[in-house]
Every structure is written in structure tokens, then in C-alpha cells.
Gaussian input, Z-matrix of N, CA and C with variables (Angstrom, degrees):
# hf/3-21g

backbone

0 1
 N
 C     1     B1
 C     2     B2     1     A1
 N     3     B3     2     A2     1     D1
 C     4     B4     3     A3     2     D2
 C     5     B5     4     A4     3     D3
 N     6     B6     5     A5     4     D4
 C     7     B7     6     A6     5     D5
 C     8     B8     7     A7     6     D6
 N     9     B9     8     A8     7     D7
 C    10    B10     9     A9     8     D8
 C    11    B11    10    A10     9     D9
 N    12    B12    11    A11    10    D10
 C    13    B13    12    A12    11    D11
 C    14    B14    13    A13    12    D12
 N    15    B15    14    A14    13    D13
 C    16    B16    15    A15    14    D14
 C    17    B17    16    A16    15    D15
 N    18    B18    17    A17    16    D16
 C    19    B19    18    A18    17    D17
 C    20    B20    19    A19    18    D18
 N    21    B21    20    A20    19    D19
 C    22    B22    21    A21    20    D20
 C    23    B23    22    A22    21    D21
 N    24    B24    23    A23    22    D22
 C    25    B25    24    A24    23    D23
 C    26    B26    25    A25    24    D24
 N    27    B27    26    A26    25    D25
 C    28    B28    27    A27    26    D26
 C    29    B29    28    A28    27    D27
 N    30    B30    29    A29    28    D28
 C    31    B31    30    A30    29    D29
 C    32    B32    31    A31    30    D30
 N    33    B33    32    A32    31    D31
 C    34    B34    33    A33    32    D32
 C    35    B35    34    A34    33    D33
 N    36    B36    35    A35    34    D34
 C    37    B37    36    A36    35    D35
 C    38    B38    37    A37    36    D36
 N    39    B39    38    A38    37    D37
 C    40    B40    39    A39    38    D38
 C    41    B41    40    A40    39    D39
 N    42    B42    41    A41    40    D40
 C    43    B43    42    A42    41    D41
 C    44    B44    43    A43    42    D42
 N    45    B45    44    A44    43    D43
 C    46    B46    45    A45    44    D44
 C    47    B47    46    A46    45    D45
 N    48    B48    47    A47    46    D46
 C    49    B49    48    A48    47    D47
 C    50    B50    49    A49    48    D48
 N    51    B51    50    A50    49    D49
 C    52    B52    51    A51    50    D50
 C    53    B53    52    A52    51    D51
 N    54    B54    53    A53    52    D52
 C    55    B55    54    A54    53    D53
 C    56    B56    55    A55    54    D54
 N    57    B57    56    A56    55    D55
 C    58    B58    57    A57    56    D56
 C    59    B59    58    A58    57    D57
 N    60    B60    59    A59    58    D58
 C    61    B61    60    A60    59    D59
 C    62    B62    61    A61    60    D60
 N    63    B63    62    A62    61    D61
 C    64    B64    63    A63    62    D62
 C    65    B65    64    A64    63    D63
 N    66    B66    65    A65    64    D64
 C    67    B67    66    A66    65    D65
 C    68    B68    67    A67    66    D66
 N    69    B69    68    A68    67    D67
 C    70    B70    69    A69    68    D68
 C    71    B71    70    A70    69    D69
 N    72    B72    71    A71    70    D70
 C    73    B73    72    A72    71    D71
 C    74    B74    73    A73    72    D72
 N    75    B75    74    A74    73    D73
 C    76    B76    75    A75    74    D74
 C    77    B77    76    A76    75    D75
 N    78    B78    77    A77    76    D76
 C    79    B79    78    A78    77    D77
 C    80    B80    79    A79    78    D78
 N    81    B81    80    A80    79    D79
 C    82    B82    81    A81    80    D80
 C    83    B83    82    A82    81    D81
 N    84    B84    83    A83    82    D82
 C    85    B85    84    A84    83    D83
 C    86    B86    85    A85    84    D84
 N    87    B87    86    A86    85    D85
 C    88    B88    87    A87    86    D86
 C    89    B89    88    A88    87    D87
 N    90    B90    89    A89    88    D88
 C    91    B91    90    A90    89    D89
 C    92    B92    91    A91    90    D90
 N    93    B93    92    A92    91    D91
 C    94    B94    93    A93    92    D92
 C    95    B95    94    A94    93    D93
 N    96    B96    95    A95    94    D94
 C    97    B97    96    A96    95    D95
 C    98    B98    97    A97    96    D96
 N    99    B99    98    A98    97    D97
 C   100   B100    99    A99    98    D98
 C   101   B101   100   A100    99    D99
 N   102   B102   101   A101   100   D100
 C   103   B103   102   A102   101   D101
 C   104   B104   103   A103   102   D102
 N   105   B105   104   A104   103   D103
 C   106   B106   105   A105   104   D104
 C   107   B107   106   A106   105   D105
 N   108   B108   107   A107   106   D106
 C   109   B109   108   A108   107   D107
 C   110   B110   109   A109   108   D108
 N   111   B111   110   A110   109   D109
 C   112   B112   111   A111   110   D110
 C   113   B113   112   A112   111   D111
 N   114   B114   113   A113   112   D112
 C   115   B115   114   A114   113   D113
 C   116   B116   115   A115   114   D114
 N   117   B117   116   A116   115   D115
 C   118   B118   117   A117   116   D116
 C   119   B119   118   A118   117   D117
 N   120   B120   119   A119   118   D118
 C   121   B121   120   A120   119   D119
 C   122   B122   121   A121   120   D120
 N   123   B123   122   A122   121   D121
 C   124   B124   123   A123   122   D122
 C   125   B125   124   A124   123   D123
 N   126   B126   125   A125   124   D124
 C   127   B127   126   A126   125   D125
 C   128   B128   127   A127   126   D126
 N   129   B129   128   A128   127   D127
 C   130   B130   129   A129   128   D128
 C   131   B131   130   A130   129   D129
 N   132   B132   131   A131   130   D130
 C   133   B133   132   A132   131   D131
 C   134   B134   133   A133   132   D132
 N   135   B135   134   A134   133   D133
 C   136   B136   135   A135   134   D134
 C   137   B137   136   A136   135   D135
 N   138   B138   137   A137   136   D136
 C   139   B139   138   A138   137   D137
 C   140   B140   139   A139   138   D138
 N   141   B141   140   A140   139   D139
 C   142   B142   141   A141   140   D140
 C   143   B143   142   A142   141   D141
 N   144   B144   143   A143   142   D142
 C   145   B145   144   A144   143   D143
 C   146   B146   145   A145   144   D144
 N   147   B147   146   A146   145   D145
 C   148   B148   147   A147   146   D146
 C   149   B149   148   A148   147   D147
 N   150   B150   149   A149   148   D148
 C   151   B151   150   A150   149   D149
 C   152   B152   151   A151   150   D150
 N   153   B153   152   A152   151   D151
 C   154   B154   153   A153   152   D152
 C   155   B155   154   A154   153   D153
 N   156   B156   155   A155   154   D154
 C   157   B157   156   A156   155   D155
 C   158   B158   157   A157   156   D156
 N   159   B159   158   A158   157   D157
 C   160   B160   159   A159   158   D158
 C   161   B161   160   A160   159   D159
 N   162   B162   161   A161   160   D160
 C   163   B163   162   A162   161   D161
 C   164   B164   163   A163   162   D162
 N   165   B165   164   A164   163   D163
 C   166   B166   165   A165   164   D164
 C   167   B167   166   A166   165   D165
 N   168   B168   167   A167   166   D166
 C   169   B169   168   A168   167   D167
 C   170   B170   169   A169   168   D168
 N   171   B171   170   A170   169   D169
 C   172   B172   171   A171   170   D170
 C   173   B173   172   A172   171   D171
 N   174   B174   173   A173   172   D172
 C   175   B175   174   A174   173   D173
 C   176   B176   175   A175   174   D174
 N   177   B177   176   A176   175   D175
 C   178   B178   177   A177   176   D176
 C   179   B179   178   A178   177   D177
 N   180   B180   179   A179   178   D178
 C   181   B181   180   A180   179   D179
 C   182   B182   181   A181   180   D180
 N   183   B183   182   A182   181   D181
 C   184   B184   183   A183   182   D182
 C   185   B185   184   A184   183   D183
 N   186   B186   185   A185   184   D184
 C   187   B187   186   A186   185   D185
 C   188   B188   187   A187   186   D186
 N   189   B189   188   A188   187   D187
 C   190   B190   189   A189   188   D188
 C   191   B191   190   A190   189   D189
 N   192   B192   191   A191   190   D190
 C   193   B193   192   A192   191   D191
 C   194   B194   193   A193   192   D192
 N   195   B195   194   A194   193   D193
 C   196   B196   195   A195   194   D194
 C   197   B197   196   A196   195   D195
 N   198   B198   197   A197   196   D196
 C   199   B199   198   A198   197   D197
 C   200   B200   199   A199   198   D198
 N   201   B201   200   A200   199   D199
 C   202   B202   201   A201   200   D200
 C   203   B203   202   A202   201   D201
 N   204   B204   203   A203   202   D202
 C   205   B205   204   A204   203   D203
 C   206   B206   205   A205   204   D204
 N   207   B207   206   A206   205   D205
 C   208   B208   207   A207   206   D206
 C   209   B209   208   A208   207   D207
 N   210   B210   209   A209   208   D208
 C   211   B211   210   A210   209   D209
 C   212   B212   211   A211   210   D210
 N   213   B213   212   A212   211   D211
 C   214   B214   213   A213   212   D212
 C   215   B215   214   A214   213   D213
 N   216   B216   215   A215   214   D214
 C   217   B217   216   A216   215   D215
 C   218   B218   217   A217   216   D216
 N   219   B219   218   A218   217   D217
 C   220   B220   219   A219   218   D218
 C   221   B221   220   A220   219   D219
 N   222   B222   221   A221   220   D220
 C   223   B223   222   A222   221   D221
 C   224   B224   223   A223   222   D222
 N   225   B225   224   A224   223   D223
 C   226   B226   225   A225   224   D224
 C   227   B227   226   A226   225   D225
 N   228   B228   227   A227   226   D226
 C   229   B229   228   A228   227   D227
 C   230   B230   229   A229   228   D228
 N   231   B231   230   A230   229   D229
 C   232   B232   231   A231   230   D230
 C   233   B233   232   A232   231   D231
 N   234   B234   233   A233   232   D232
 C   235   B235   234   A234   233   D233
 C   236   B236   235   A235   234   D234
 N   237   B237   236   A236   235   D235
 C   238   B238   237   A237   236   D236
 C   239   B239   238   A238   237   D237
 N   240   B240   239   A239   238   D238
 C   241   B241   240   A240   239   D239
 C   242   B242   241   A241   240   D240
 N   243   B243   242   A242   241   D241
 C   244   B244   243   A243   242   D242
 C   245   B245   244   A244   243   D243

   B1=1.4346
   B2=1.5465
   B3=1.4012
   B4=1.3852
   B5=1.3351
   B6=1.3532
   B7=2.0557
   B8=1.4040
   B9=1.3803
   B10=1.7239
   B11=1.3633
   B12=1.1126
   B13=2.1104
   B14=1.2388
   B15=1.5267
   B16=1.3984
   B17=1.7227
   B18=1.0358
   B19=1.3018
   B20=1.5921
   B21=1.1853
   B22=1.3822
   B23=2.3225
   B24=1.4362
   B25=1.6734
   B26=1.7547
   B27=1.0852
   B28=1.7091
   B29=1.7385
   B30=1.5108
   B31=0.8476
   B32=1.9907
   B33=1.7695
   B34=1.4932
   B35=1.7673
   B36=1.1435
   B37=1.5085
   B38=1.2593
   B39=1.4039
   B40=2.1222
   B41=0.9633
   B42=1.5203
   B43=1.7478
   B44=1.5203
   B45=1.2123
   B46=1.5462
   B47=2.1172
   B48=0.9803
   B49=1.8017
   B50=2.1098
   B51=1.1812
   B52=1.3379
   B53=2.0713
   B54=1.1974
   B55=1.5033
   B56=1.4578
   B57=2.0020
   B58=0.9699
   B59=1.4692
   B60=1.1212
   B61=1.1941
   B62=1.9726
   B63=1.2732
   B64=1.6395
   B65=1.2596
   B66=2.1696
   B67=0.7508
   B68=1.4620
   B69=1.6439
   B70=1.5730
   B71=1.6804
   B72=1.3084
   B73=0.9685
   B74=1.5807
   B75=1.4316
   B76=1.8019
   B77=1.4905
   B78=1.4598
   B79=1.2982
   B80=1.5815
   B81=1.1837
   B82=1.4288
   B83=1.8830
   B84=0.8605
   B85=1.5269
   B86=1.3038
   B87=1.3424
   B88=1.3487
   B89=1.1871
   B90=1.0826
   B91=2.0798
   B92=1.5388
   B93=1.4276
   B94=1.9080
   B95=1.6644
   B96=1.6303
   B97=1.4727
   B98=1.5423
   B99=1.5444
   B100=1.2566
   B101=1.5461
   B102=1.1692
   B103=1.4322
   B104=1.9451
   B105=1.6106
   B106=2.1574
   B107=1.5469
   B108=1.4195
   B109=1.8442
   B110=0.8536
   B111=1.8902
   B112=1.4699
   B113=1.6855
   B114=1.3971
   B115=1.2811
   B116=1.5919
   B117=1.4288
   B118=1.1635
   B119=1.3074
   B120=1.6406
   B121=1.2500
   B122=1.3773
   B123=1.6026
   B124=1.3496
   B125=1.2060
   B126=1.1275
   B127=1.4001
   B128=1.4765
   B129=1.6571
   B130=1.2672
   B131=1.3583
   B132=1.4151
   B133=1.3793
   B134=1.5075
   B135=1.4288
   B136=1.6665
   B137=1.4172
   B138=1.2804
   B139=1.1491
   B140=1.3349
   B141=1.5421
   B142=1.4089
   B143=2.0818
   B144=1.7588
   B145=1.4812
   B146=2.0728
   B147=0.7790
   B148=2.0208
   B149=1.8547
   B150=1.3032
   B151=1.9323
   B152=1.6517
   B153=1.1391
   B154=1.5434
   B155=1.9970
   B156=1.4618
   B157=1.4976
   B158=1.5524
   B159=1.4536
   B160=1.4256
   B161=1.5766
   B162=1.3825
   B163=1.2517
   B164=1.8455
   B165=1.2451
   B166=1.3340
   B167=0.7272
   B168=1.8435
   B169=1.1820
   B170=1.7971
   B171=1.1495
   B172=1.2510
   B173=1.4881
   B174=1.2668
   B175=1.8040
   B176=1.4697
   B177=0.8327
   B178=1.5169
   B179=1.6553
   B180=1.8725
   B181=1.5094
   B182=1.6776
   B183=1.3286
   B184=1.1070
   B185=1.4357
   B186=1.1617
   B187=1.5842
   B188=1.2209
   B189=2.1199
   B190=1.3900
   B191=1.5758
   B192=1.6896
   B193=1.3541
   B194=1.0548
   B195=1.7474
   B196=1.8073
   B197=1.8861
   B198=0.9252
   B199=1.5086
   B200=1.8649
   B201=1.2845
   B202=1.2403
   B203=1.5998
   B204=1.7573
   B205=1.5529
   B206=1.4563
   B207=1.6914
   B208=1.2102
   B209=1.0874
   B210=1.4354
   B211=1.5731
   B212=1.6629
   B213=1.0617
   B214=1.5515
   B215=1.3114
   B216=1.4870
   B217=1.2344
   B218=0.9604
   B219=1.2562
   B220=1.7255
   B221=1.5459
   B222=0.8286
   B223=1.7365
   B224=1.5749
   B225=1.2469
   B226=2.0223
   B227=1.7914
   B228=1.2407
   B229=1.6345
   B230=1.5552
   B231=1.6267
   B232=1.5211
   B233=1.9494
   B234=1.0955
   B235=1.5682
   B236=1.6301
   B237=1.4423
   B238=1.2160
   B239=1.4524
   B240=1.4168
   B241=1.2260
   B242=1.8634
   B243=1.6152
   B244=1.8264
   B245=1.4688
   A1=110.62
   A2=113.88
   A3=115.08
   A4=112.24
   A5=98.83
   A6=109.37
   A7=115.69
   A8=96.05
   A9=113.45
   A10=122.58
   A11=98.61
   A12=111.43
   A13=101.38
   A14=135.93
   A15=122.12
   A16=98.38
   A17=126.67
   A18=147.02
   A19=110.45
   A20=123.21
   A21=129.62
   A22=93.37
   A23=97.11
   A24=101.18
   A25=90.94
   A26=126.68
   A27=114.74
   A28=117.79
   A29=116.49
   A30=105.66
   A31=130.46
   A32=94.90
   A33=90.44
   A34=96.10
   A35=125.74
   A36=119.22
   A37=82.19
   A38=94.17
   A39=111.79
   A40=117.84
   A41=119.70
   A42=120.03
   A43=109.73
   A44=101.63
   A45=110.07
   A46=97.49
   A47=86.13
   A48=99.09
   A49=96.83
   A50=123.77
   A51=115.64
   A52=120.25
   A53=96.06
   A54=95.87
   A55=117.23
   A56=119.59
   A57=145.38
   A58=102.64
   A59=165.08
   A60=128.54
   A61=61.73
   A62=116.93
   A63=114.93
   A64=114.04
   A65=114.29
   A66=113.64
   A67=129.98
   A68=106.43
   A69=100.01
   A70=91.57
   A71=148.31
   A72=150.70
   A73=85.91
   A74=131.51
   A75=127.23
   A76=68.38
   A77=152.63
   A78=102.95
   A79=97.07
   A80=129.75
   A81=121.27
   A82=119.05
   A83=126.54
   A84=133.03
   A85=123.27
   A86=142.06
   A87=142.80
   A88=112.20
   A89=116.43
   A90=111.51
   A91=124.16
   A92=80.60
   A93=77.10
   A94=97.96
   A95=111.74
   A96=115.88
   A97=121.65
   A98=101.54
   A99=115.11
   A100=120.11
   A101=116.69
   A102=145.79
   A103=106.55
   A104=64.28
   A105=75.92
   A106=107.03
   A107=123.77
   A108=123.45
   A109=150.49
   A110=69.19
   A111=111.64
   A112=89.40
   A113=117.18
   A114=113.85
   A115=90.10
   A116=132.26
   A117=118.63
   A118=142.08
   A119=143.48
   A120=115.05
   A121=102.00
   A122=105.39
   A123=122.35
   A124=128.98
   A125=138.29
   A126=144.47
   A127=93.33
   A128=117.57
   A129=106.86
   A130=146.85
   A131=114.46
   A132=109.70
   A133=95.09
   A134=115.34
   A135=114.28
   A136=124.93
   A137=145.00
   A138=134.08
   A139=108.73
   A140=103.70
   A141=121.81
   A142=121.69
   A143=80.58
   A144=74.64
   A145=87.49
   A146=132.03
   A147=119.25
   A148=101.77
   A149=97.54
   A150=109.24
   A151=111.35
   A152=133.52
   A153=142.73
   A154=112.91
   A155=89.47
   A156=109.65
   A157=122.27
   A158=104.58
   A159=113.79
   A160=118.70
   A161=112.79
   A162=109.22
   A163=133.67
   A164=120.19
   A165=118.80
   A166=125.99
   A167=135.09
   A168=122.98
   A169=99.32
   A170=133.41
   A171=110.38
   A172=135.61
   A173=113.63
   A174=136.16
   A175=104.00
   A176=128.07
   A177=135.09
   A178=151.89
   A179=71.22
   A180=105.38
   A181=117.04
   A182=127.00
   A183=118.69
   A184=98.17
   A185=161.15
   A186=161.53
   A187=87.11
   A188=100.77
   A189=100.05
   A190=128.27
   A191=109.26
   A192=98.47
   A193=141.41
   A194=99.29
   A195=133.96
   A196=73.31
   A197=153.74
   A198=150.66
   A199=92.49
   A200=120.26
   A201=134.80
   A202=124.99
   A203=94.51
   A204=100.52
   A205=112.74
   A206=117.88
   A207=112.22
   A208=102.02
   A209=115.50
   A210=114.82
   A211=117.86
   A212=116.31
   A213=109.31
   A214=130.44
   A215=135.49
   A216=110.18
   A217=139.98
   A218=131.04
   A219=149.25
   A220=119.65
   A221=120.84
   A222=144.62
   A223=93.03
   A224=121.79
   A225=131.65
   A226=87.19
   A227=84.17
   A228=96.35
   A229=101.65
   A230=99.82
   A231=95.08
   A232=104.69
   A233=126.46
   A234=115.14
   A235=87.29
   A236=112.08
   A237=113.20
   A238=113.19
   A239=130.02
   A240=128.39
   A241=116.29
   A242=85.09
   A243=102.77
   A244=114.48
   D1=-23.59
   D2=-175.81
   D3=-79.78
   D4=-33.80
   D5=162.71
   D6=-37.24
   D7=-64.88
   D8=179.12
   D9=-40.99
   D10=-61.77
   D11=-179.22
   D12=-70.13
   D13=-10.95
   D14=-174.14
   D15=-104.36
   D16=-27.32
   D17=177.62
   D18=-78.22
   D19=-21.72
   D20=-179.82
   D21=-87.78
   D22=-42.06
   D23=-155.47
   D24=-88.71
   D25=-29.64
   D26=-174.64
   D27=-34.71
   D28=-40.73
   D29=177.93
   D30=-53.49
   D31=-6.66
   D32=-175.96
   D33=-93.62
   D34=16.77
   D35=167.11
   D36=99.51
   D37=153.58
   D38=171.74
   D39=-34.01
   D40=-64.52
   D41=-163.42
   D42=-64.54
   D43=-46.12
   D44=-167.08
   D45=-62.32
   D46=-60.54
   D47=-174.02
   D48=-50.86
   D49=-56.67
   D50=167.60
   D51=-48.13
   D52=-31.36
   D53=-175.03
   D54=-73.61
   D55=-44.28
   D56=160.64
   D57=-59.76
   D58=20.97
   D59=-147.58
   D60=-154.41
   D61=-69.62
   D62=176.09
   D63=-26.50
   D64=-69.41
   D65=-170.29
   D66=-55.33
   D67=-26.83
   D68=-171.36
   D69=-71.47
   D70=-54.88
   D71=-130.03
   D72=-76.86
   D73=-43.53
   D74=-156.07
   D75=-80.93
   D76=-61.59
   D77=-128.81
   D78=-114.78
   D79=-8.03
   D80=169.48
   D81=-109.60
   D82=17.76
   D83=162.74
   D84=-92.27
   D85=120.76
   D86=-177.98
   D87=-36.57
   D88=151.03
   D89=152.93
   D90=-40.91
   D91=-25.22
   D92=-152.35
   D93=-89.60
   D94=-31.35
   D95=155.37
   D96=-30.74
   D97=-74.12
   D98=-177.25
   D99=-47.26
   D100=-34.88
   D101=179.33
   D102=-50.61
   D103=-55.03
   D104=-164.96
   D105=-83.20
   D106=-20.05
   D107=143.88
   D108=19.11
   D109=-87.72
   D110=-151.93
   D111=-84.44
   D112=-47.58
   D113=-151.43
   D114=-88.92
   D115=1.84
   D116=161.85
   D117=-69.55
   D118=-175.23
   D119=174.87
   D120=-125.16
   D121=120.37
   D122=177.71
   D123=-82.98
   D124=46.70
   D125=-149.90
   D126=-115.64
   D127=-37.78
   D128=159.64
   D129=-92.39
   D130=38.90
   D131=-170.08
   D132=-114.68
   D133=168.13
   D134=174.47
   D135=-48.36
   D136=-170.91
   D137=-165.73
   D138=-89.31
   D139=-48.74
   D140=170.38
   D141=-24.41
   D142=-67.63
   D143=-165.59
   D144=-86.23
   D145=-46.69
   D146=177.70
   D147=-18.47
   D148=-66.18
   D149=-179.86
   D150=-55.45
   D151=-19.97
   D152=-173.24
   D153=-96.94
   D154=-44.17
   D155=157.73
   D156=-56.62
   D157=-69.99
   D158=169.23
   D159=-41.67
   D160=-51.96
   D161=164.60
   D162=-67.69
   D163=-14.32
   D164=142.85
   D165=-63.72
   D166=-50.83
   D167=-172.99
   D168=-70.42
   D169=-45.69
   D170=-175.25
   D171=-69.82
   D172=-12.76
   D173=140.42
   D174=-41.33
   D175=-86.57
   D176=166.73
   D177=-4.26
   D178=-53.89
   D179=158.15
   D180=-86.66
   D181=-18.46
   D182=171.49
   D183=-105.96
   D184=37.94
   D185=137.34
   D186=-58.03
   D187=-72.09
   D188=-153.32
   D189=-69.92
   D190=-7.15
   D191=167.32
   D192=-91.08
   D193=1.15
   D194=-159.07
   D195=-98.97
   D196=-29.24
   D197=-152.90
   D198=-95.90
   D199=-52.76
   D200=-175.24
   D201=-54.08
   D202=-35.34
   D203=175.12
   D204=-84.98
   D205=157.04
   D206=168.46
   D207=-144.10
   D208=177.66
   D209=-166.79
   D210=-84.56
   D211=156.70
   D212=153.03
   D213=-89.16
   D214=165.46
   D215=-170.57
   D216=-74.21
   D217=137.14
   D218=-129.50
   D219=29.77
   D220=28.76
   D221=165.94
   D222=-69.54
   D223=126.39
   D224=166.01
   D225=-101.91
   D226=149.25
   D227=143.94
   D228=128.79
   D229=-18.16
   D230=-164.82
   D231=-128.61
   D232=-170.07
   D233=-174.75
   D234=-100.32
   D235=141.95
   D236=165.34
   D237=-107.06
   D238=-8.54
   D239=167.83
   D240=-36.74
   D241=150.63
   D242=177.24
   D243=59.50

């Protein structure tokens, strides 16, 4: 399916077709889609959607480490909760 939506958007040129091709996937694919993806191995899909993928999962990966840090005291920038 990730073939498809990247194969439908190429005509707007690489970048554009990689950006669209992410975005539809973050905001219209289930969790449980996204889930099974991520942990799949994309080595075979077109370039388009592999590069659109890659870039979610690596969004993703920095949420969760931007979630992990916290501040020291009186340090901004980071959540100091818990």
C-alpha cells in the first residue's frame, strides 16, 4: 500500500512525492498499520515510499527520546514531570 500512495504522488517530483507519501501514511494509517511497517523490512519497497518510511521511523525515534529527557533543576527545554 505504501507502493501505491508513493506511486500515485511521484508525479509531484521526489521530495514532494516523499513528503506526501509520509504524510498520508502518519495521518491516515491505523496504529496497528504503522506498527507492523515499522517493524517490517523495507528494503523492498520503491524509493519513494522506503525514504517517507525512513523518515517516520526516524521522527519517531526522536519523539521518543525527546519524551525520555528531563530537565535539571531550572534547566527549560525539557519535561521535568515524574
Amino acid at each position: 500500500m505504501a507502493d501505491q500512495i508513493a506511486r500515485n504522488l511521484q508525479s509531484r517530483g521526489h521530495e514532494e512525492a516523499v513528503e506526501g507519501t509520509a504524510e498520508h501514511i502518519w495521518k491516515f494509517w491505523d496504529p496497528r498499520m504503522k506498527a507492523q511497517i515499522f517493524s517490517d523490512d523495507i528494503s523492498g519497497l520503491s524509493p519513494i515510499a522506503r525514504e517517507a518510511l525512513e523518515r517516520l521511523r526516524k521522527g519517531q525515534e526522536d519523539k521518543e527520546q525527546a519524551v525520555a529527557e528531563f530537565n535539571a533543576v531550572n534547566e527549560v527545554g525539557h519535561c521535568d514531570a515524574g
